[in-house]
The first five atom37 places (N, CA, C, CB, O) and aatype in JSON, in Angstrom:
{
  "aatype": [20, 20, 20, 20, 20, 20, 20, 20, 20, 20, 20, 20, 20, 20, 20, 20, 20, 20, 20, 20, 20, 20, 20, 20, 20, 20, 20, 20, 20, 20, 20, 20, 20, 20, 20, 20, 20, 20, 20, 20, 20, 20, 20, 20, 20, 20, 20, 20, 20, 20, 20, 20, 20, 20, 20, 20, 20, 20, 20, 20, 20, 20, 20, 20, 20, 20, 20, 20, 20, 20, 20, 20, 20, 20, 20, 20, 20, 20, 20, 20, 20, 20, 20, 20, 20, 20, 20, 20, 20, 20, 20, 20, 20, 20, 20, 20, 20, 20, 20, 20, 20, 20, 20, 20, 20, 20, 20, 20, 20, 20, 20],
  "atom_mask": [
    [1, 1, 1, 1, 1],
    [1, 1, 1, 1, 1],
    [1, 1, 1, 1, 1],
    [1, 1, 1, 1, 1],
    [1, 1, 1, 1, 1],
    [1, 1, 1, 1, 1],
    [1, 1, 1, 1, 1],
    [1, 1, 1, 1, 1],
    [1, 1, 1, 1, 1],
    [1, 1, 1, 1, 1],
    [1, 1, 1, 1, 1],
    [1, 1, 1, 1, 1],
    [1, 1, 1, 1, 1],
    [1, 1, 1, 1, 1],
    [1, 1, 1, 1, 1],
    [1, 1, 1, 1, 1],
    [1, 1, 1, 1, 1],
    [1, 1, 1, 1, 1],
    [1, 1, 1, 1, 1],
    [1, 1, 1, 1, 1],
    [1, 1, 1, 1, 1],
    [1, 1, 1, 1, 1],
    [1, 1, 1, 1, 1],
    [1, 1, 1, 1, 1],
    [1, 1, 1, 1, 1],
    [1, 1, 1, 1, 1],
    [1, 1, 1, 1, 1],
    [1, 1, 1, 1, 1],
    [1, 1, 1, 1, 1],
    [1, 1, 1, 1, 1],
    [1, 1, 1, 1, 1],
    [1, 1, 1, 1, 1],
    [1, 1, 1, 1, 1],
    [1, 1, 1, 1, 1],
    [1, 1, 1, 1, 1],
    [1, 1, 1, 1, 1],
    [1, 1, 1, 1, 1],
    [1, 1, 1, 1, 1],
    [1, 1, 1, 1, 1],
    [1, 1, 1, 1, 1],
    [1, 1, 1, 1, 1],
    [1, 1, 1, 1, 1],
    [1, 1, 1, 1, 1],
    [1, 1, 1, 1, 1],
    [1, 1, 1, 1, 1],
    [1, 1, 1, 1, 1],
    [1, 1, 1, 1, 1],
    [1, 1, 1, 1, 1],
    [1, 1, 1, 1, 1],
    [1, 1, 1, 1, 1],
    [1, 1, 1, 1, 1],
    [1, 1, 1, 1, 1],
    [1, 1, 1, 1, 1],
    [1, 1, 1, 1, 1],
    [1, 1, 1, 1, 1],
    [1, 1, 1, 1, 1],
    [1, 1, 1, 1, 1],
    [1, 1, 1, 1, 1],
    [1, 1, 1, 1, 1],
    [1, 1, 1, 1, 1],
    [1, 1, 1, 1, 1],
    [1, 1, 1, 1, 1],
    [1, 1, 1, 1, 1],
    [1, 1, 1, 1, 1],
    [1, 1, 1, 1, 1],
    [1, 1, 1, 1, 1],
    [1, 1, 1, 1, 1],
    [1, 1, 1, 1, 1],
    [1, 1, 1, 1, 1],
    [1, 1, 1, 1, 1],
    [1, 1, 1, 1, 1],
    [1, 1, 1, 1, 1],
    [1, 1, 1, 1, 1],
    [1, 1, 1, 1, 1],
    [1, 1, 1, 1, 1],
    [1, 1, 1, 1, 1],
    [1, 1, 1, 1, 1],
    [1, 1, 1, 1, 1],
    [1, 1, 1, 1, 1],
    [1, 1, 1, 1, 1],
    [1, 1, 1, 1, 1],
    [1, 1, 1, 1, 1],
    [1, 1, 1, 1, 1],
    [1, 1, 1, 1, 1],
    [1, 1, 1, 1, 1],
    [1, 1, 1, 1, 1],
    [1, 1, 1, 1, 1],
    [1, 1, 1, 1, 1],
    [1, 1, 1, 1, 1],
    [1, 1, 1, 1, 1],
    [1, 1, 1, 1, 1],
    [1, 1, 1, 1, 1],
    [1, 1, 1, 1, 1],
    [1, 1, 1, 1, 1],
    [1, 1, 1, 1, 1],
    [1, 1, 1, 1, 1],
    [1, 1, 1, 1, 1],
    [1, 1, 1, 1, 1],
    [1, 1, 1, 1, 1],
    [1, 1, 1, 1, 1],
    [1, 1, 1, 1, 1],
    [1, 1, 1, 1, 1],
    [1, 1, 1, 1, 1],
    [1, 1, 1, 1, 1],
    [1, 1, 1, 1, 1],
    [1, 1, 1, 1, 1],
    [1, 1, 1, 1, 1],
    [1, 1, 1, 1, 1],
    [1, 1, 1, 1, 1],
    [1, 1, 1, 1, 1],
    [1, 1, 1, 1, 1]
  ],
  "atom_positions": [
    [[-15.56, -22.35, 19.8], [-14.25, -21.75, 19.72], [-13.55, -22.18, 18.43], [-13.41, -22.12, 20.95], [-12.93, -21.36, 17.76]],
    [[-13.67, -23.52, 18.08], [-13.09, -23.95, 16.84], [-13.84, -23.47, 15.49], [-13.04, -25.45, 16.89], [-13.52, -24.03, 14.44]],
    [[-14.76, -22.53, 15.48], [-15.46, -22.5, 14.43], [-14.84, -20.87, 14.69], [-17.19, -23.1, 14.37], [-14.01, -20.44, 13.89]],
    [[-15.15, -20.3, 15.47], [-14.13, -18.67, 15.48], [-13.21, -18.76, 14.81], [-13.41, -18.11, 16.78], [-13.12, -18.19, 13.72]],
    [[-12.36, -19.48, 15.31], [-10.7, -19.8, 14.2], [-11.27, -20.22, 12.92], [-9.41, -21.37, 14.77], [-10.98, -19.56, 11.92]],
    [[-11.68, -20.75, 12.87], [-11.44, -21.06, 11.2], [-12.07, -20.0, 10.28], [-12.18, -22.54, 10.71], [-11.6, -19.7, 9.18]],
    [[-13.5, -19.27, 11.01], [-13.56, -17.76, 10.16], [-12.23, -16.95, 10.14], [-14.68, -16.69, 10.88], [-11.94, -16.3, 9.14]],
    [[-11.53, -16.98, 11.1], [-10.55, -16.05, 10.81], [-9.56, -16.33, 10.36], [-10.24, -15.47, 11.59], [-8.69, -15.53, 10.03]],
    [[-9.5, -17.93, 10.24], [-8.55, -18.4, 9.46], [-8.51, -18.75, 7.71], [-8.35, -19.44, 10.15], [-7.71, -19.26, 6.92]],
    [[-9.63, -18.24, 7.68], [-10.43, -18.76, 5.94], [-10.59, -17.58, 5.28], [-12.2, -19.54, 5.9], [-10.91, -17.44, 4.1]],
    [[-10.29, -16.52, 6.29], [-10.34, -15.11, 5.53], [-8.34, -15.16, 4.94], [-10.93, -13.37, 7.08], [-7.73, -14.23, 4.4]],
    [[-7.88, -16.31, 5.24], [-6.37, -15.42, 4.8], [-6.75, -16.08, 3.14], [-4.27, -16.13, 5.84], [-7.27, -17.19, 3.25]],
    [[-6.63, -15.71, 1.93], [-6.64, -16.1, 0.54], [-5.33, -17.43, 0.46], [-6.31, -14.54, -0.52], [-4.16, -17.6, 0.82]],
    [[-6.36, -18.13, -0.22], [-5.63, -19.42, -0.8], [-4.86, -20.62, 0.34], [-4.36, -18.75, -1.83], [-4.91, -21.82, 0.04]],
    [[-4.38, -20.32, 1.22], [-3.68, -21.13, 1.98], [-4.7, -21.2, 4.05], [-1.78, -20.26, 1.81], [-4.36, -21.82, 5.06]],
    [[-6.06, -20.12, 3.76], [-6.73, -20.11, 4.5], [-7.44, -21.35, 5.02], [-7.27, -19.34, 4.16], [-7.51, -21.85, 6.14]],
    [[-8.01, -21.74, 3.65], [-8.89, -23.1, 3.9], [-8.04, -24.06, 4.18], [-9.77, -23.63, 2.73], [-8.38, -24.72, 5.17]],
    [[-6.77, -24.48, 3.52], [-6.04, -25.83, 3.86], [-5.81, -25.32, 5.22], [-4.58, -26.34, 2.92], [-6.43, -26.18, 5.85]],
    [[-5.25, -24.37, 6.27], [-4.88, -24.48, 7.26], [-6.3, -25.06, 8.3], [-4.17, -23.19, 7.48], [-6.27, -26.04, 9.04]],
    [[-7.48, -24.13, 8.06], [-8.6, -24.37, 8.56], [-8.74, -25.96, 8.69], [-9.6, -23.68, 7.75], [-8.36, -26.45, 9.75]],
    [[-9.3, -26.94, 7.58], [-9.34, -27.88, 6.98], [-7.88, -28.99, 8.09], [-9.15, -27.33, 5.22], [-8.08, -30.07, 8.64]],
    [[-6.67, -28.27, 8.06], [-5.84, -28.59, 8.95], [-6.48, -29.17, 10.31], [-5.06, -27.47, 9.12], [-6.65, -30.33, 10.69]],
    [[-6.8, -27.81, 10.95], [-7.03, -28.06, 12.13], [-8.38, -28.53, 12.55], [-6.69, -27.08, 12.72], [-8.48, -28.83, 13.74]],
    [[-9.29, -28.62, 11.9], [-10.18, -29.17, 12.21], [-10.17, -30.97, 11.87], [-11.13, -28.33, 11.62], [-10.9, -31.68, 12.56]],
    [[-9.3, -31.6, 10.78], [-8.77, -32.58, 10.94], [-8.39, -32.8, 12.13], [-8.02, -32.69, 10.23], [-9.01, -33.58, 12.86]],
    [[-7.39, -32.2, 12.47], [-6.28, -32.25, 13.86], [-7.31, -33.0, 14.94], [-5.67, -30.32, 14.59], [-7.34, -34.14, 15.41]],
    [[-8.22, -31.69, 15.12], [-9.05, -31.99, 16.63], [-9.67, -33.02, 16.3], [-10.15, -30.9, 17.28], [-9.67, -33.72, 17.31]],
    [[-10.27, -33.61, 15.39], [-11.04, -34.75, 14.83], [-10.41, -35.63, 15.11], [-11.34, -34.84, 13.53], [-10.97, -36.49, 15.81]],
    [[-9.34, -35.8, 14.83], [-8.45, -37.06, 14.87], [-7.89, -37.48, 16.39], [-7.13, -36.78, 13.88], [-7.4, -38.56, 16.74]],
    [[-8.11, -36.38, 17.11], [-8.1, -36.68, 18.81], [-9.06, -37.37, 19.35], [-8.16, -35.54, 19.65], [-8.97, -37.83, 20.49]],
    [[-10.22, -37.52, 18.48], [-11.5, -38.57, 18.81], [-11.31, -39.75, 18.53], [-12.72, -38.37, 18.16], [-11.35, -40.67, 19.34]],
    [[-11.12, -39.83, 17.56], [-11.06, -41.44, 16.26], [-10.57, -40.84, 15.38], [-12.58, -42.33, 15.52], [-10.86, -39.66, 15.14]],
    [[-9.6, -41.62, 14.63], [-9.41, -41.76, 13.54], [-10.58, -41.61, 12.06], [-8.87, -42.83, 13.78], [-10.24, -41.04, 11.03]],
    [[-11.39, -41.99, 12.18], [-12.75, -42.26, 11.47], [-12.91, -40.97, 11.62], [-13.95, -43.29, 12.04], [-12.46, -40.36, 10.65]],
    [[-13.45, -40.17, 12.58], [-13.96, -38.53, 13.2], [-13.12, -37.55, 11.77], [-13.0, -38.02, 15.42], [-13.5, -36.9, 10.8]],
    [[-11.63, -38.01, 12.51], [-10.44, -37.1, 11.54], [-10.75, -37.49, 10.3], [-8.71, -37.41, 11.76], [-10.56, -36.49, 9.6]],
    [[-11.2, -38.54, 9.49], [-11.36, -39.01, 8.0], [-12.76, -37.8, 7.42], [-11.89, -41.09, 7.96], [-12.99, -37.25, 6.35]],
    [[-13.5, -37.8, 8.86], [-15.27, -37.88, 7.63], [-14.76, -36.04, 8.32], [-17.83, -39.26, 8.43], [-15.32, -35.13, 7.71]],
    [[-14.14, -35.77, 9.06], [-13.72, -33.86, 9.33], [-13.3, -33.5, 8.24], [-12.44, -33.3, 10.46], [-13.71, -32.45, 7.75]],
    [[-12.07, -34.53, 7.37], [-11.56, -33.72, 6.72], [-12.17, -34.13, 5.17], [-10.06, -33.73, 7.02], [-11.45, -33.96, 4.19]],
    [[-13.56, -34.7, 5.04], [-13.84, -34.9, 3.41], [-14.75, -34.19, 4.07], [-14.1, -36.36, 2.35], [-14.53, -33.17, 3.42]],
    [[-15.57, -33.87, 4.79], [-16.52, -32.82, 5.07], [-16.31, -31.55, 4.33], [-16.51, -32.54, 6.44], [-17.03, -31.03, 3.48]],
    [[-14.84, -31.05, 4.99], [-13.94, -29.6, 5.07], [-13.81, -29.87, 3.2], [-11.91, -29.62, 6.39], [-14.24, -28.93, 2.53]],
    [[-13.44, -30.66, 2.69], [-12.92, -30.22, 1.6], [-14.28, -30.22, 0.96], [-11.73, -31.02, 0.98], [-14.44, -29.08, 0.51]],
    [[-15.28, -30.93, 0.72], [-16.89, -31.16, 0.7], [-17.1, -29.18, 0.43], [-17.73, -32.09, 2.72], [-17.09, -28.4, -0.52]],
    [[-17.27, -29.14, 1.69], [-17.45, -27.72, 1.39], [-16.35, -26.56, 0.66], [-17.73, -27.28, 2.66], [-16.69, -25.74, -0.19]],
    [[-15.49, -26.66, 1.0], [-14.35, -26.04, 0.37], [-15.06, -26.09, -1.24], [-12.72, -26.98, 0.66], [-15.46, -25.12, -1.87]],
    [[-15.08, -27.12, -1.54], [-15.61, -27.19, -3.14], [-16.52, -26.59, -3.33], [-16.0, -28.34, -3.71], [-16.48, -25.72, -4.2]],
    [[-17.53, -26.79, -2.67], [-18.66, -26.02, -3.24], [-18.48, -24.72, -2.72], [-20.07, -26.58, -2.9], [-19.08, -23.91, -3.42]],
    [[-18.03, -24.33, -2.0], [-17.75, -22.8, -1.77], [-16.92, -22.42, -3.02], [-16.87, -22.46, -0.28], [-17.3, -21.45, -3.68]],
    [[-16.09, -22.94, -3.31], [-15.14, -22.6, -4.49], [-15.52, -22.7, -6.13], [-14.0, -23.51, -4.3], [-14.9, -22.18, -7.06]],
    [[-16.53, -23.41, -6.19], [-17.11, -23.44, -7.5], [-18.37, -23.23, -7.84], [-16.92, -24.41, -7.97], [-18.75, -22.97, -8.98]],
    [[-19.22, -23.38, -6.64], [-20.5, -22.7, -7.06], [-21.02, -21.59, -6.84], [-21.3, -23.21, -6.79], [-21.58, -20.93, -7.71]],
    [[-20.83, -21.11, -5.21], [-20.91, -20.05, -4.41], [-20.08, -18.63, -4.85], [-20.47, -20.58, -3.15], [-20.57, -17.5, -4.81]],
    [[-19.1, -18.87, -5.15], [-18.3, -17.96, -5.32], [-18.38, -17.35, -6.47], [-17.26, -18.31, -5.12], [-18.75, -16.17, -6.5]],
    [[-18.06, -18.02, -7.59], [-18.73, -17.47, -9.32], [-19.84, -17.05, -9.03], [-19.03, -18.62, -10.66], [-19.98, -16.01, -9.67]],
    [[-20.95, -17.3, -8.26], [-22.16, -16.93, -8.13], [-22.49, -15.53, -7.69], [-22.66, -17.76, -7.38], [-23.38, -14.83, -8.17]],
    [[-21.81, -15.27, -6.88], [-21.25, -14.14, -6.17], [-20.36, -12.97, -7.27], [-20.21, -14.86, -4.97], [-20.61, -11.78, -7.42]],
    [[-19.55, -13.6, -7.75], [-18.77, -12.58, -8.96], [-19.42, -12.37, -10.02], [-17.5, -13.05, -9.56], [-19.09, -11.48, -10.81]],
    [[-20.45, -13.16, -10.21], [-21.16, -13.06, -11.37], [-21.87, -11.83, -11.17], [-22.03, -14.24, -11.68], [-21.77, -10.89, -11.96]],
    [[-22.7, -11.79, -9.94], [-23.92, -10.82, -9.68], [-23.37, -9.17, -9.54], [-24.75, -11.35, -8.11], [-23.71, -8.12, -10.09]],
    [[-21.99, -9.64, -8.17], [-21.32, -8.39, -8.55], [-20.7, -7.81, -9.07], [-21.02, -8.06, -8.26], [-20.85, -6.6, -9.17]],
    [[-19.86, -8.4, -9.55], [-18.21, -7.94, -10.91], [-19.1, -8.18, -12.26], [-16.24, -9.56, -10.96], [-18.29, -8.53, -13.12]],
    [[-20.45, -8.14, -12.85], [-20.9, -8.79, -14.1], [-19.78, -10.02, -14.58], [-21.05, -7.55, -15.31], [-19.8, -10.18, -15.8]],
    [[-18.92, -10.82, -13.93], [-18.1, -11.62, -14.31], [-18.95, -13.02, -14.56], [-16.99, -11.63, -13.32], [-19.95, -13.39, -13.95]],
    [[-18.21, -13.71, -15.72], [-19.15, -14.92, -15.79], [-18.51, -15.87, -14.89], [-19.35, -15.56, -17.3], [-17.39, -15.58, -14.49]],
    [[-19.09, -17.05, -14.48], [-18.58, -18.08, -13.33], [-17.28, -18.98, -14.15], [-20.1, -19.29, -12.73], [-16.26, -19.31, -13.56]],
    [[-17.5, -19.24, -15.34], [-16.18, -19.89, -15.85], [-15.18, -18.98, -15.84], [-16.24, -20.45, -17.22], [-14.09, -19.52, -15.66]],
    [[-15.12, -17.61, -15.99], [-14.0, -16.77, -15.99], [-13.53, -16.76, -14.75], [-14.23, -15.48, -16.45], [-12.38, -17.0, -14.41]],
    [[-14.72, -16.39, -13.84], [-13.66, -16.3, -12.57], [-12.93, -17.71, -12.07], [-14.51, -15.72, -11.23], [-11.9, -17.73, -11.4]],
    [[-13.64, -18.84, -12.5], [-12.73, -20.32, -12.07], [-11.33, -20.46, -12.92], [-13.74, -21.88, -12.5], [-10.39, -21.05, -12.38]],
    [[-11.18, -19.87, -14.4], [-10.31, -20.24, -14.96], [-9.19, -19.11, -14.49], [-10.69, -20.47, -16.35], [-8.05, -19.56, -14.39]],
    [[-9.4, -17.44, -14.15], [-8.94, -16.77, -14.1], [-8.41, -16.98, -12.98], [-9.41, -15.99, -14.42], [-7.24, -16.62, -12.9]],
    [[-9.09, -17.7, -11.6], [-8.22, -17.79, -10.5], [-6.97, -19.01, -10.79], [-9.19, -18.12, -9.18], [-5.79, -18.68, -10.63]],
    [[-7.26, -20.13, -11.12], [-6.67, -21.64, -11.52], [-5.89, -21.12, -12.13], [-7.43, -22.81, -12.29], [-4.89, -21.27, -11.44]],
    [[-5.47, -20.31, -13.4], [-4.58, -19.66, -14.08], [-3.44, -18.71, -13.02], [-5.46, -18.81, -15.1], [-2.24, -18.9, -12.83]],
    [[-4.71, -17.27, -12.25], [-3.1, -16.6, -11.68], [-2.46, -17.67, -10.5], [-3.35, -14.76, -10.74], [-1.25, -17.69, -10.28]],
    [[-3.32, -18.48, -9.85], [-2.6, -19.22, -9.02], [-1.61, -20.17, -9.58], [-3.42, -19.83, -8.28], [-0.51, -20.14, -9.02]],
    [[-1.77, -21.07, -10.63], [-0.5, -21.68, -11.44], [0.47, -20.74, -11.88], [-0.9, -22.41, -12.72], [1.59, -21.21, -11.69]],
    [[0.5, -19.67, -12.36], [1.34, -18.66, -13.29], [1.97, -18.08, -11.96], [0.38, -17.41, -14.45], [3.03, -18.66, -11.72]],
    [[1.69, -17.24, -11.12], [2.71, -16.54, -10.14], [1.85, -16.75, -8.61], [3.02, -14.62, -10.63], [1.86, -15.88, -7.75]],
    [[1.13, -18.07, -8.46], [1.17, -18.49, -7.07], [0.32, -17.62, -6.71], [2.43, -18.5, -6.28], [-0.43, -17.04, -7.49]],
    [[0.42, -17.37, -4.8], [-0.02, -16.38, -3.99], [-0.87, -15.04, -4.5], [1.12, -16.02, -3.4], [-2.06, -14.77, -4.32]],
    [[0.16, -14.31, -5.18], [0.06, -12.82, -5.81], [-0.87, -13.51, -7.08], [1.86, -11.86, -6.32], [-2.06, -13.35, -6.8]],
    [[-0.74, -14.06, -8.1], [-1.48, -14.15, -8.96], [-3.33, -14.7, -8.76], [-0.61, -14.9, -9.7], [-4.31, -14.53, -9.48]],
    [[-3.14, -15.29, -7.65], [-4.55, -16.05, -7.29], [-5.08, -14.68, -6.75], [-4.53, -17.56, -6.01], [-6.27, -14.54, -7.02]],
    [[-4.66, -13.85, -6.21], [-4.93, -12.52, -5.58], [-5.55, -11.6, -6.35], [-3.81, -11.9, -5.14], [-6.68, -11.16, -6.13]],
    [[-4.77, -11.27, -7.33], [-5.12, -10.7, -8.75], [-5.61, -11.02, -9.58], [-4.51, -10.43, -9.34], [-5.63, -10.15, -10.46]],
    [[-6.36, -12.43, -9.97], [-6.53, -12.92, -11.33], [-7.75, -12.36, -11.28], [-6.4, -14.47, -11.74], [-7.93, -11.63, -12.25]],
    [[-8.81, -12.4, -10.43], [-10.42, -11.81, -10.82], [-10.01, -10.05, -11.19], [-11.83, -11.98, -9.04], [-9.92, -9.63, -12.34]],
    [[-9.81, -9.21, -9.99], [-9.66, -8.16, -10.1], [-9.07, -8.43, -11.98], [-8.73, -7.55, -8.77], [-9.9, -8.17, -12.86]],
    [[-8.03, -8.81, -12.29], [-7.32, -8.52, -13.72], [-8.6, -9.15, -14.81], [-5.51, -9.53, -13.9], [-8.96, -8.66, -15.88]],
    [[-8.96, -10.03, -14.32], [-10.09, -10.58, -15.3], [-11.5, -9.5, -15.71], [-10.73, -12.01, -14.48], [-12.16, -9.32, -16.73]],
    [[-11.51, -8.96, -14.41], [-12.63, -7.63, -14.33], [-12.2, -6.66, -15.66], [-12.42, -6.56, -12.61], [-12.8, -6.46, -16.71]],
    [[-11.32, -6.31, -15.32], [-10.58, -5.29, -15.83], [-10.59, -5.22, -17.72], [-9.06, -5.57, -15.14], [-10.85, -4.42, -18.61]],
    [[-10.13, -6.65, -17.54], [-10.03, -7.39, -18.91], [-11.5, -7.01, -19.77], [-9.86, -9.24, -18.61], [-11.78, -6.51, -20.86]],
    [[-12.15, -7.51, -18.74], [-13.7, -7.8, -19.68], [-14.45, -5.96, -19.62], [-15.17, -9.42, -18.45], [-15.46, -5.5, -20.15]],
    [[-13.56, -5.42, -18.88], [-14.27, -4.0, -18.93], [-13.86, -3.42, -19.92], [-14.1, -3.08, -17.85], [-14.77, -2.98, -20.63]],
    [[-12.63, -3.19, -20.35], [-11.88, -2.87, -21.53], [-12.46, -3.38, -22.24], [-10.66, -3.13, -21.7], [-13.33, -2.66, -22.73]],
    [[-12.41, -4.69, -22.73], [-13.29, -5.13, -23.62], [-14.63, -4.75, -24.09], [-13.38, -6.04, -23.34], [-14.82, -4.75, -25.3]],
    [[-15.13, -4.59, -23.68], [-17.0, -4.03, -23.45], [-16.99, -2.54, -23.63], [-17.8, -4.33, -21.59], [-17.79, -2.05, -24.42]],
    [[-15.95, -1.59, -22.82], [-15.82, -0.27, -23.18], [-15.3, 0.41, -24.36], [-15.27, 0.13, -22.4], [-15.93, 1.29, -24.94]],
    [[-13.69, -0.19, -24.83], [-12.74, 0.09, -25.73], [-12.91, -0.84, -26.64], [-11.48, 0.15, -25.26], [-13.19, -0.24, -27.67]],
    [[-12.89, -2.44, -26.91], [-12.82, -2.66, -28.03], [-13.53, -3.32, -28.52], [-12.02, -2.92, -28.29], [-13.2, -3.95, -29.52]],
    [[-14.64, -3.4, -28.03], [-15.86, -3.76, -28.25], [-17.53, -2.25, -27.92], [-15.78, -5.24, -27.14], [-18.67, -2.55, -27.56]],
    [[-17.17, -1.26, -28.12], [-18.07, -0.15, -27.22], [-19.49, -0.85, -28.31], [-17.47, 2.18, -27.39], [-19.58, -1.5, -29.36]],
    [[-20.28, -0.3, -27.4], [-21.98, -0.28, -28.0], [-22.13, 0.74, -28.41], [-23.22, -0.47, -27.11], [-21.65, 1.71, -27.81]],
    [[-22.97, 0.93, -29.81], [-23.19, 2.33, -30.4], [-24.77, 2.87, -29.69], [-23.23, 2.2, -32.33], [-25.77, 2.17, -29.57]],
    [[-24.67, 3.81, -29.43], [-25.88, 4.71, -29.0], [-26.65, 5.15, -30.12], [-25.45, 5.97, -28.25], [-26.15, 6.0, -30.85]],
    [[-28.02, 4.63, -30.42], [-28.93, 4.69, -31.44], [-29.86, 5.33, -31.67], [-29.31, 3.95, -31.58], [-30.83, 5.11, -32.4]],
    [[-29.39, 6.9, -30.52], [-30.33, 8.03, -30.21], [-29.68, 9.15, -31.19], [-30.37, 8.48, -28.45], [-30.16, 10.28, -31.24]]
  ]
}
C-alpha cells in the first residue's frame, strides 16, 4: 500500500519526491529511529540517481537532448521561476536546440 502512494505521489513534478521521501520516513520512524534514518538516505539514494542518471538518459534517447542540458536546464528553470520553470525548462531547452539545428545552424543538402 505504501509503495501505491508514492507512485502516485512521485508523479506530481518537483515537490513529488520530497513528499514521497516524507512519508516513507514517517512510517520508518514508527519502527526505530535508525529504520526512519537508513528510509530516508535510501529515498534520497535513489531520488539521485533517478535524477541524474536515469533521467538525462531517457531525454537523451528521446528529446535528442544531451544529459548536461537537461540537468542544467532543469536546476536553472527551477531557480529562475520555481514550480512553472522546472516544468518548462526541458520542453524550452528542446525547443532551443531545435531552432538551433534547424534555423541557425541548418545542414546543407549535398545532393
Amino acid at each position: 500500500a505504501l509503495g501505491m502512494l508514492i507512485l502516485f505521489v512521485a508523479l506530481i513534478p518537483l515537490v513529488g519526491h520530497f513528499i514521497g521521501g516524507s512519508i516513507v520516513s514517517l512510517v520508518a520512524l514508527t519502527q526505530s529511529p535508525t529504520k526512519g534514518l537508513l528510509a530516508l538516505l535510501l529515498y534520497t539514494l535513489y531520488v539521485q540517481i533517478e535524477n541524474y542518471l536515469i533521467t538525462p538518459r531517457i531525454m537523451k534517447r528521446n528529446l535528442s537532448i544531451p544529459g548536461l542540458v537537461t540537468i542544467v536546464a532543469a536546476l536553472l528553470g527551477t531557480s529562475l521561476l520555481g514550480l512553472v520553470g522546472g516544468l518548462l525548462a526541458v520542453p524550452i531547452a528542446a525547443a532551443i536546440l531545435l531552432i538551433m539545428d534547424e534555423v541557425v545552424f541548418p545542414k546543407t543538402d549535398n545532393s
